[in-house]
N, C-alpha and C positions, 0 to 999 in steps of 0.2 A: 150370277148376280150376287151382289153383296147384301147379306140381311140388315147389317147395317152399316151405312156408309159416313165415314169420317175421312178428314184426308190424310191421314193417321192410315186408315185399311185401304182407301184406293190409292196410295202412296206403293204401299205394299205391292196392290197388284199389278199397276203396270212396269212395275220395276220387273215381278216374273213373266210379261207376258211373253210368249214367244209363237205368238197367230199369224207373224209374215216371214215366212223361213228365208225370202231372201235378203231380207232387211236383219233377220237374226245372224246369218252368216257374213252380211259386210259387215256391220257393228264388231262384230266377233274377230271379223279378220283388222277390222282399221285398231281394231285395242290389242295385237301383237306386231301386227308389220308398225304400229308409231310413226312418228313424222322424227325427223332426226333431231331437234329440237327438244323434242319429250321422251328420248329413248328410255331415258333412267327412271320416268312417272310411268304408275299403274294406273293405267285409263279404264276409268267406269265400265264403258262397255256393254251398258244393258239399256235398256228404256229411260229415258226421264221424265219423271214425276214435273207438277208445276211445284210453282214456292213462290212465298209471298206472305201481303198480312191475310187470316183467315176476315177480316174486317171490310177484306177489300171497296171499293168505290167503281174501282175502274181493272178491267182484265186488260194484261197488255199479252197477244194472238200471235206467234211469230210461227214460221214453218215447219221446222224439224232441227233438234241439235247436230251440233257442225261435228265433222267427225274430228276435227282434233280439239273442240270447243267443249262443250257439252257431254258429248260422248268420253270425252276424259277428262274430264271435271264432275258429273254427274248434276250440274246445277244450269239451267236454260241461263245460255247467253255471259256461258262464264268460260274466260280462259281464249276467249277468239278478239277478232276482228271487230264482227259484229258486236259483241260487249263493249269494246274498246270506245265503240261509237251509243251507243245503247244507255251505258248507265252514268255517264258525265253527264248525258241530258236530264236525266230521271233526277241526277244531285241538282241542275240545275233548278229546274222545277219543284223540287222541294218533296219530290218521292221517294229518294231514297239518301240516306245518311251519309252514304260515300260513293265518288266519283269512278271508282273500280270494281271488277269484280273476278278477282282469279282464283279462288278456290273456294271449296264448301265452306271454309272453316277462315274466311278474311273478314267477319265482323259484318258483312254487310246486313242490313234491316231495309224492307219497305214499308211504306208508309202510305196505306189507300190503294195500295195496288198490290194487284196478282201477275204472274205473267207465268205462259205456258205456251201450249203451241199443238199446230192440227195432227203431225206425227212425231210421239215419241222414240222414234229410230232413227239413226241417223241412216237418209236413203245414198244410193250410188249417186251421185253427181248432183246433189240436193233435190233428185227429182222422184217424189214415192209415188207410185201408183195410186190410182183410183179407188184400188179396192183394199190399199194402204191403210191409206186415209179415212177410207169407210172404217175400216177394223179397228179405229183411232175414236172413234165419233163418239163411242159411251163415254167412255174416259173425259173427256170435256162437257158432255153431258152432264155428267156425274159432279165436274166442277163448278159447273153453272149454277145445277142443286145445290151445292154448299156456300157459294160466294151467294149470300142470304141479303147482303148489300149494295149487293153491285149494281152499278147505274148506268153507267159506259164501256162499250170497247173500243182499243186503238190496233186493229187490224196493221199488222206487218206486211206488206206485200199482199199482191194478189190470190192466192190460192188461200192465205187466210182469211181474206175479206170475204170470196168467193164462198166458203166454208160457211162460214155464220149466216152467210145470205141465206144460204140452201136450210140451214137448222131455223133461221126465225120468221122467211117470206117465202110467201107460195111464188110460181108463175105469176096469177092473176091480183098480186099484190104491188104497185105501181113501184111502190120502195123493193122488190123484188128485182125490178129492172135495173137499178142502179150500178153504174158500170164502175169499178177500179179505178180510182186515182189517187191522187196524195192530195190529200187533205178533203176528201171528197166522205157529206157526211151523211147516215142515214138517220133520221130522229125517230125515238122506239116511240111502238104506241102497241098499246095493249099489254099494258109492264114487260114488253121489250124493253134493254136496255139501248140505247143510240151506239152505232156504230160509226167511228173515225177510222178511213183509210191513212195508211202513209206507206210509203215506199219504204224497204225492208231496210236497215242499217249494215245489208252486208257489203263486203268490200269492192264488189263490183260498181253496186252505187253510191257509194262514198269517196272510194277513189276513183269514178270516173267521172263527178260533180253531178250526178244523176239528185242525190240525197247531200245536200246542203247542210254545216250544223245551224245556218238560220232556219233553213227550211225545217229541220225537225226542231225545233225549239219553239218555230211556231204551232209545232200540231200539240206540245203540250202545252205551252199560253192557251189554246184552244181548250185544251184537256180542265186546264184551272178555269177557264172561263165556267166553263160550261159544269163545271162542281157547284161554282157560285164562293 
């Protein structure tokens, strides 16, 4: 445990953490075998921290950094696919300052928002374990504690929405039951914050018209509504 937590120090620790030895050894191995593409960049290759404003409004929940996204970039939803699709909306919306985002050091700012995600590893076939993701769970914990502003989440896919169910609703909590969809919302009560599904911006549903850029353009119209 950290005596005291800033995200300055929990930055620090999940960057060392190494409690899934097999998520430590893909990471390890996808930042020397590279995609041919990025032969000549040194990829991160370790855990990713979130980033964001510490001010934030709204968390935005994504799965786990892609392995040649994230994992070699060091920054959630930077350098892939999923970014490609991810942060023109977020400019669109008025959350962040610019429409890209391909490395630590490209200027980009947000504005009201956090974004992070339920495993900082990049897992074998995007699919981490249960007890992955358990070993994940402080570390968002830990970021919930700091985002002191926060009012909303916009769940990425299902295992992240599934995640936040399990941390803020029992079984016997009706909003408990709510099942995964895109645009499917759950309203916080008890200074919970409200949870917004949407289906993930990665390329399978992007390029196969699963994930529309009206359809996510509408979950943040939603996102701004529901700021006021």
């Amino acid at each position: 445990m950290l005596n005291e937590i800033t995200f300055e120090t929990l930055g620090k620790e999940i960057i060392t953490c190494r409690k899934c030895p097999r998520l430590v050894e893909w990471r390890e191995k996808v930042g020397v075998v590279k995609r041919r593409a990025f032969r000549n960049e040194d990829y991160w290759a370790k855990p990713v921290p979130g980033f964001g404003d510490p001010e934030a409004r709204v968390l935005v929940l994504g799965l786990a950094p892609g392995a040649h996204g994230s994992n070699r970039s060091g920054r959630m939803f930077t350098g892939d696919d999923s970014g490609n699709f991810l942060y023109p909306a977020l400019y669109r919306a008025g959350f962040a300052n610019q429409p890209y985002a391909r490395s630590v050091d490209d200027g980009l700012l947000l504005n009201q928002l956090y974004i992070s995600a339920v495993c900082r590893c990049v897992p074998p076939d995007n699919k981490p374990a249960p007890g992955e993701i358990r070993a994940c769970r402080k570390f968002l914990e830990h970021e919930l504690d700091l985002l002191t502003q926060l009012v909303g989440i916009v769940a990425l896919g299902k295992i992240a929405f599934d995640a936040i169910k399990r941390m803020f609703y029992t079984q016997g909590d009706p909003k408990g039951a709510a099942r995964f969809g895109h645009g499917v919302f759950m309203d916080g009560c008890n200074e919970k914050p409200w949870v917004l599904g949407s289906y993930h911006p990665s390329r399978q549903n992007t390029q196969t018209g699963r994930l529309t850029h009206q359809m996510f353009d509408e979950i943040w119209q939603k996102v701004n509504q529901l700021l006021g």
